[in-house]
N, C-alpha and C positions, 0 to 999 in steps of 0.2 A: 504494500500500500504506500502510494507518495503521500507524505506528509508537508506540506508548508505552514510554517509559521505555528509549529507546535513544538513541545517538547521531542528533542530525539528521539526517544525510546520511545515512543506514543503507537506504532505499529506491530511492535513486538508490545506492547503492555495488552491494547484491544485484542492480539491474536491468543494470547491467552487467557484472557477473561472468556472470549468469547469459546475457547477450547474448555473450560471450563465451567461453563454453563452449559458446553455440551454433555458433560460427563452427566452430571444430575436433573438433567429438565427431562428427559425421556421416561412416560410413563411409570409410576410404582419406585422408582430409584428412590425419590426422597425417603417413602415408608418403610422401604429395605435397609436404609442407612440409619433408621430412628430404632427400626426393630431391630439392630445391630447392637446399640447402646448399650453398652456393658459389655457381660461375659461374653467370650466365643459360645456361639451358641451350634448345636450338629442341625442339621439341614430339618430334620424332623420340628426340632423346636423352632427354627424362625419359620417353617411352611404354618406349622401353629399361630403366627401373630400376624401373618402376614394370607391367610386363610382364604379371602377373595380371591386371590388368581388362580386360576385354573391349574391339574397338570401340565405340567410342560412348563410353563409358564417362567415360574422360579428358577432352573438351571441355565435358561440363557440369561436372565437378569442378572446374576450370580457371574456367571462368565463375562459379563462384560465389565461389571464392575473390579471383578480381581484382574482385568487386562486393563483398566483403566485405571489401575495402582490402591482404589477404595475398600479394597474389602479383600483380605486376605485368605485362604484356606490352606489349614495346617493337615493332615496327613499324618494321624498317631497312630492308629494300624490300619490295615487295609479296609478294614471294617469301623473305626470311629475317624470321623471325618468334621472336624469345626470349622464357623468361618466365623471372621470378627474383621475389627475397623484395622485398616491400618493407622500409622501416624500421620498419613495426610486426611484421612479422615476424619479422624478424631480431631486435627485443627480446621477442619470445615463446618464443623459442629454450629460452633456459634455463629456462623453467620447466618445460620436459618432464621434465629429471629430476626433479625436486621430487617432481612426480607419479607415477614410476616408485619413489623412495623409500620414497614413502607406500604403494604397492602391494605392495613387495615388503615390506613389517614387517606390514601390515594385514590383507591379503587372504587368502584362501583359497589355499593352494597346490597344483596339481593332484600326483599323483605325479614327472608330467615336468614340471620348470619350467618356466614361460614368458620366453620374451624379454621384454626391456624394455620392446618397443614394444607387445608384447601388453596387459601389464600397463598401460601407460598407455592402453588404448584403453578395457581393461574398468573404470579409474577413470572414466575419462570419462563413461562409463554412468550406471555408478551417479551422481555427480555433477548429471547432466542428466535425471536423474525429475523430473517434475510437482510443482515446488513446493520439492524437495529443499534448493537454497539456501538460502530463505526460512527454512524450517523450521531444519539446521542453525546457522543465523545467528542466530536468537530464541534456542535454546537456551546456545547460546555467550553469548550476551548475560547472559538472566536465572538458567540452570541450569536446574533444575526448574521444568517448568512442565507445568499441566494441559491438556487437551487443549482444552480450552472458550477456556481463554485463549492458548493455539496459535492457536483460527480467531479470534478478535476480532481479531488481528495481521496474520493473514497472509489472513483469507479475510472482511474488512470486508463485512455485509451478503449475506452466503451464508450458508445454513443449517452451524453451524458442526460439524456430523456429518461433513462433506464432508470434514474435516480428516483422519479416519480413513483412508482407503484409503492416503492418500502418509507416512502415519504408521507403518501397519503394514508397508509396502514396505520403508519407512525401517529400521525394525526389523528385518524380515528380511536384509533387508543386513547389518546389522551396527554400520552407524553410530550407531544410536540405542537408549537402553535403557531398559527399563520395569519395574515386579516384577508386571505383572497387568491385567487390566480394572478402569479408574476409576483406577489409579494414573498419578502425573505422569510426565513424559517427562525424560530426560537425554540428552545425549551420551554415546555410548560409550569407550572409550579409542582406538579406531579413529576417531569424530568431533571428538574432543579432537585428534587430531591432527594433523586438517586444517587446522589452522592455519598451517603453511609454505606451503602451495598456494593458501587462499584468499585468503591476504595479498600474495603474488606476481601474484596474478590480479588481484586488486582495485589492483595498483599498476599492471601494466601497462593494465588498462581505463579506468585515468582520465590514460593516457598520462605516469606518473612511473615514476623510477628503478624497479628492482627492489627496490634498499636501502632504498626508503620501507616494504616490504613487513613490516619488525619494527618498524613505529609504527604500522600498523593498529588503529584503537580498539577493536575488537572480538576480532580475532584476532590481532595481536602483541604485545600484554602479558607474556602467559601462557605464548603458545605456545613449545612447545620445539622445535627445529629437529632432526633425525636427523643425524646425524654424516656428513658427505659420504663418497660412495663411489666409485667406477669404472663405469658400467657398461658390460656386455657382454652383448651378445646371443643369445652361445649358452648353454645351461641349465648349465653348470658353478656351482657357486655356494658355492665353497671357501671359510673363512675366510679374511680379511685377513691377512696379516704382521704380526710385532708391528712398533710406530712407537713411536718417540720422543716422550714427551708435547708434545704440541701448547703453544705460549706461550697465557698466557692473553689472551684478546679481549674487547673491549668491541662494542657496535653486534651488525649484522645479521649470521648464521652466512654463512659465504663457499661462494657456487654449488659445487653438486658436479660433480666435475669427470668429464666426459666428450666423445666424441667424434660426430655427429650419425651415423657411421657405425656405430659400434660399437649405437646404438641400432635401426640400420635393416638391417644387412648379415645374412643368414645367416637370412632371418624366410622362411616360406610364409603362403601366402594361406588356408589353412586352417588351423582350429583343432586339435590332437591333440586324441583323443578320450580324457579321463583322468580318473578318479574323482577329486572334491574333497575334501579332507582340513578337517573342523574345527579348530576355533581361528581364524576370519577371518569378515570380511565376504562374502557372497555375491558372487559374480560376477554 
């Protein structure tokens, strides 16, 4: 990808993020990585948690995720068989609420709330459209920018029209905003605030801390982090308690704090069928 007028590293930073949204946005992956949590578990026990998919089902998810470095299987005799997180998993951990955060301020909310884990599935989505990084990442970078010089960036030597379809996608989403045809593209307040998530992503894909994730040159300057929360998995979604003003911090907003059950426990394999309410990004 040619970059102009960004940080150097900024094509190798999006090709991993966006390599790493590929790893976990593929159906069931996030639930396999929550029913992982903890002990090595033998194939029997996670088909147990993870109970909706079909046979068959589970051995290639499984395969792809131990060739995608996520999930490791040990081999204690030929007959007991475990599989559990690696170390790049277990530091991927946290950034699922990040992206449950960002979902529940941004998104569209149906009548009946979504679980966590929903909400983190249907980010992922949108996230992993055709180009979708790339694009949000220019934007972030320069602000306003026209669409002409959208594809000089991100679609080097392709007819730069092409730019349009993952533009207007983008728009419908919600992440990106325009006033018209021929007018430049922005960020939305919903893409401005992908900032906690792609800066967390982009620390864990170049295999640094989390806390590297508010010195991101492009996304942690600016970005405001969401006030951490609880979450839980069934649709109750009462205001917080009042708290006692928090000391004031310097450095990265501290992980929100949850529990990988509370993200997984009490979810069905099917979607409720519920009318979408405006004011949010498309599902």
């Amino acid at each position: 990808m040619a970059i102009t007028a960004l940080p150097p590293d900024t094509g190798a930073d999006i090709a991993r993020v966006t390599e790493a949204l590929a790893m976990i946005t593929p159906r069931w992956n996030v639930r396999i990585l929550l029913a992982l949590a903890g002990r090595p578990l033998r194939y029997s026990e996670l088909a147990g948690k993870v109970s909706w998919l079909q046979n068959g089902q589970l051995h290639p998810k499984l395969r792809t995720l131990c060739d995608a470095g996520l999930v490791e299987r040990t081999e204690h005799t030929a007959r007991h068989v475990t599989y559990g997180h690696t170390d790049r998993a277990a530091a991927l951990l946290p950034v699922l609420p990040l992206i449950a955060t960002w979902a529940e301020e941004h998104l569209e909310q149906p009548e009946t709330p979504l679980p966590a884990i929903e909400q983190i599935e249907d980010s992922l989505t949108l996230l992993t459209r055709r180009h979708a990084a790339a694009i949000l990442w220019v934007l972030k970078s320069r602000g306003e920018t026209s669409g002409r010089s959208l594809a000089r960036i991100i679609m080097p030597g392709s007819d730069w029209t092409n730019i349009y379809p993952p533009l207007r996608q983008l728009v419908a989403d919600g992440l990106v905003d325009t006033d018209g045809t021929g007018q430049p593209y922005r960020l939305s307040a919903a893409g401005e605030g992908l900032g906690t998530v792609f800066g967390a992503l982009s620390a864990w894909s170049a295999g640094e801390p989390l806390t590297h994730a508010a010195r991101h040159p492009v996304w942690g300057a600016a970005a405001s982090a969401p006030a951490p929360r609880a979450w839980v998995s069934h649709p109750a979604r009462l205001p917080a308690p009042p708290a006692a003003p928090a000391p004031v911090r310097t450095g990265p907003p501290a992980p929100t704090a949850w529990q990988h059950r509370e993200l997984f426990s009490h979810t069905t394999a099917s979607r409720p069928a519920a009318a979408l309410l405006a004011g949010g990004p498309r599902r």
